[in-house]
N, C-alpha and C positions, 0 to 999 in steps of 0.2 A: 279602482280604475276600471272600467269600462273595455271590454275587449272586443276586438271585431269580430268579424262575423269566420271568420278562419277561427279564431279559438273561443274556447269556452273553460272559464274556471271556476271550478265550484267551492265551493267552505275550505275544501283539504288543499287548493290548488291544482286542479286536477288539468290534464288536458286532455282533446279527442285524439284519439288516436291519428287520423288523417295530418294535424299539424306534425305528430313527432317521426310518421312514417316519412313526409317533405322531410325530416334531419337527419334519415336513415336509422330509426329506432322500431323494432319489431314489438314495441310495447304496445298495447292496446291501451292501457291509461297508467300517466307516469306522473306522481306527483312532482313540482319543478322543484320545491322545498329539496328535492332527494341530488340533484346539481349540484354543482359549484358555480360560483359567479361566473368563472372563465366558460362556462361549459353552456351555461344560458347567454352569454357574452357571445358563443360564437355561432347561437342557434341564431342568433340572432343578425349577425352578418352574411349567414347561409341563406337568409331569406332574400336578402340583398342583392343577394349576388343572382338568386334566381330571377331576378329582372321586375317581378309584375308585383312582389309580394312587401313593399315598404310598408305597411299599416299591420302588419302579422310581425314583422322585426322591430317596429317601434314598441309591440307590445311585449316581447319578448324584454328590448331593454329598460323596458319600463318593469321587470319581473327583476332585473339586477338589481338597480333600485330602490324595489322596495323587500328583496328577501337582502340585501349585505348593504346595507343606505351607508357604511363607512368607510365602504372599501374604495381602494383605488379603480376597481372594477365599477362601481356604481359610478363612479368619475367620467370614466370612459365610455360606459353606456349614455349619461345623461347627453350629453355632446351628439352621441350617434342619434339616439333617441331623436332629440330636433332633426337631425338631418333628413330620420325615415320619417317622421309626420309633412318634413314640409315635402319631401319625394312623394309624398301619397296626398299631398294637396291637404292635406288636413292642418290649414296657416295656423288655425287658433293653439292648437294642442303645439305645435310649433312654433309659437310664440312664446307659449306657457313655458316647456322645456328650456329652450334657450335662455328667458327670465330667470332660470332659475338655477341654471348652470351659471350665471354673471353674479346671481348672490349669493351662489356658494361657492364658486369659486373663482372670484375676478381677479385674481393677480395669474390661472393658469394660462400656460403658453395658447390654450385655446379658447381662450376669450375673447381674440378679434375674429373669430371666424363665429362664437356664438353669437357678437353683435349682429355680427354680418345675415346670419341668418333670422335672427330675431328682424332687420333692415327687409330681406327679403320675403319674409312671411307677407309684410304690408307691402312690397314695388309689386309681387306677382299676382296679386287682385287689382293693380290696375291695367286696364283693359278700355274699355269703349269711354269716350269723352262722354257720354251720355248722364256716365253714372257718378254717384254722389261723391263728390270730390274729399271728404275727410280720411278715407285710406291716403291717399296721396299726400295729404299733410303729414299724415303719422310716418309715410315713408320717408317724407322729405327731412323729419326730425329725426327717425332712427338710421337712415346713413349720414346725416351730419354727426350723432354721434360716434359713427366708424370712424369720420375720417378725423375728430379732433380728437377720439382720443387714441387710435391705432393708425397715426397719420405716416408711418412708415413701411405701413405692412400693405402686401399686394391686394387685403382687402378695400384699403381706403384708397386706391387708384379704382378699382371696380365699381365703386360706390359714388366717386368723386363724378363718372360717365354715366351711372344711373341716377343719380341726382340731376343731374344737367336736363336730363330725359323725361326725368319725373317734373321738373319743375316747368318746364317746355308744355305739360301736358297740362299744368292747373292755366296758364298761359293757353293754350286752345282750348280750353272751356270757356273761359273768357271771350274770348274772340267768337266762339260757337254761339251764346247766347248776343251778344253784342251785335254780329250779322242778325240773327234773329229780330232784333228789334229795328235797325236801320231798314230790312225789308218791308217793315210792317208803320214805315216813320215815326217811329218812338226814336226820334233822336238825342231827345236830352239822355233821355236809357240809355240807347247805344253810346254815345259819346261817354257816360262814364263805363261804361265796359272798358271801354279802348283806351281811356285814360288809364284804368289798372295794368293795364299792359304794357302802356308806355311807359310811367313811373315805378310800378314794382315787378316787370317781368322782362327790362328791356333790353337783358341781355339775350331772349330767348329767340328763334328764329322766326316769331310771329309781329317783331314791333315793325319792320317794314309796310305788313299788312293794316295794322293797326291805325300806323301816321293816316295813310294813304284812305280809311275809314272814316280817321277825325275831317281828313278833308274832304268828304262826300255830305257827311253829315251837315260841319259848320257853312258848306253852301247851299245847303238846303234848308236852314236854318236863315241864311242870309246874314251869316256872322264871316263877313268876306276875310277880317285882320284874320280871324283864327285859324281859317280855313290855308290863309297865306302862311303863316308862321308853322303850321305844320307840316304844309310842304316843305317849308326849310329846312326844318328840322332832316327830315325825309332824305331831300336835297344831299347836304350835306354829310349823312351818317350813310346813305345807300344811294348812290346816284347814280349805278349803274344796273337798279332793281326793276324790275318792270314796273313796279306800284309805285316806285318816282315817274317813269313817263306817264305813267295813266292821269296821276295828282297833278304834271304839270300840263297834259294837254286840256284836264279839267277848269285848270286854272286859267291858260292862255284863251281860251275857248270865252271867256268872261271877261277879257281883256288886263285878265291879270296877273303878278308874276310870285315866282316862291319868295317871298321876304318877310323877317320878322316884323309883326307889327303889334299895337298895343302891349300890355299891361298884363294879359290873360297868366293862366296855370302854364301855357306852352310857351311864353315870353320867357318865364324864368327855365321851363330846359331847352330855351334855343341856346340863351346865355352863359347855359353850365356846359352845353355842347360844344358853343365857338370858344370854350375857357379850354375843353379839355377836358373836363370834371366827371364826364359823360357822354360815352362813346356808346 
């Protein structure tokens, strides 16, 4: 294992003096072999507790680990371990640990807390809509599986609110490139942009936006039914959105009004909407 740049171990284990002096030890080089589990266990929460030093304490209990790998101490480290990589931003090696505290020990009482973090390694790379949306998915799997398989514990309400969030956000990626192309009249583009939105995102806070897209597009296209029927949809689901009045002054403005019409993709969720089926 790889140490940072706070320690250095050499063949015998050795460390620099400057890490064991941070633990209160007047050693100049102390090999950690010469410890106890408990004893690197708690050099290791000392680094923690000094606020800046997570990446110096992950490696520490990554030294439980691997000098007592059966003890109930290597248990308690491996758990902390994930905790101090993902406090030091370092998601991969905290992904790693938490994997591997769920295969060795998934029946322990802190197992929904290493799903939880193994969930969070991938939600706190996401960041700017910009960027390439497959952390997002992998986040969206790993707190689904918080919440279905620890659906009791305070982690899967946390997860259930970062889910909603995370999945809101593969939703304005969508809508991000889909404006994109409506600007530039790539409408059949945009309109299925905004079709993924409606039908697989439509609980998220951007389908308003979306309808109120489809109908900019379908009347620039001169596809008036569809244009109509989206409003309804619109109409009916958000009526008191702003992007219903925009959709319906666009509409009246052409002498026409929000109602479903034709046969179209948005025919059949006007009809699953006035059923009920989808809200």
């Amino acid at each position: 294992m790889a140490f940072g740049r706070f320690l250095v171990r050499s063949a015998g284990g050795v460390l620099l003096a400057a890490s064991l002096a941070a633990c209160g030890s007047s050693n100049r080089d102390v090999p950690l072999e010469t410890f106890t589990a408990e004893e690197i266990y708690q050099r290791g929460e000392h680094e923690l507790e000094s606020g800046a030093r997570a990446g110096v304490a992950a490696n520490y209990f990554a030294e439980v680990e691997r000098l007592y790998p059966y003890s109930d101490w290597a248990r308690r480290a491996l758990i902390m371990q994930a905790y101090a990589h993902h406090r030091d931003r370092n998601y991969e090696e905290a992904r790693a640990a938490s994997q591997r505290f769920l295969d060795f020990y998934p029946a322990d009482e802190d197992a929904p807390y290493a799903q939880y973090l193994l969930a969070l390694s991938y939600y706190d790379q996401i960041d700017a809509i910009g960027r390439d949306q497959g952390l997002t998915f992998q986040a969206l799997q790993a707190l689904r599986a918080v919440i279905e398989r620890y659906p009791d514990s305070d982690y899967a309400r946390s997860s259930v609110l970062k889910f909603d969030l995370a999945f809101d956000h593969l939703a304005a990626k969508e809508m991000e490139i889909g404006r994109y192309y409506l600007r530039r009249g790539h409408y059949t583009a945009a309109i299925n942009r905004f079709r993924v939105v409606v039908e697989d995102f439509q609980t998220t806070t951007h389908t308003p936006e979306a309808l109120h897209r489809l109908v900019e597009a379908y009347l620039a296209l001169g596809l008036t039914a569809e244009a109509q029927t989206a409003a309804a949809i619109l109409g009916h689901n958000f009526q008191s959105n702003p992007f219903y009045q925009d959709s319906f002054a666009l509409l009246t403005g052409r002498g026409l009004e929000p109602e479903a019409q034709g046969e179209s993709w948005l025919s059949q969720v006007y009809r699953r909407t006035v059923q009920g089926e989808w809200l």
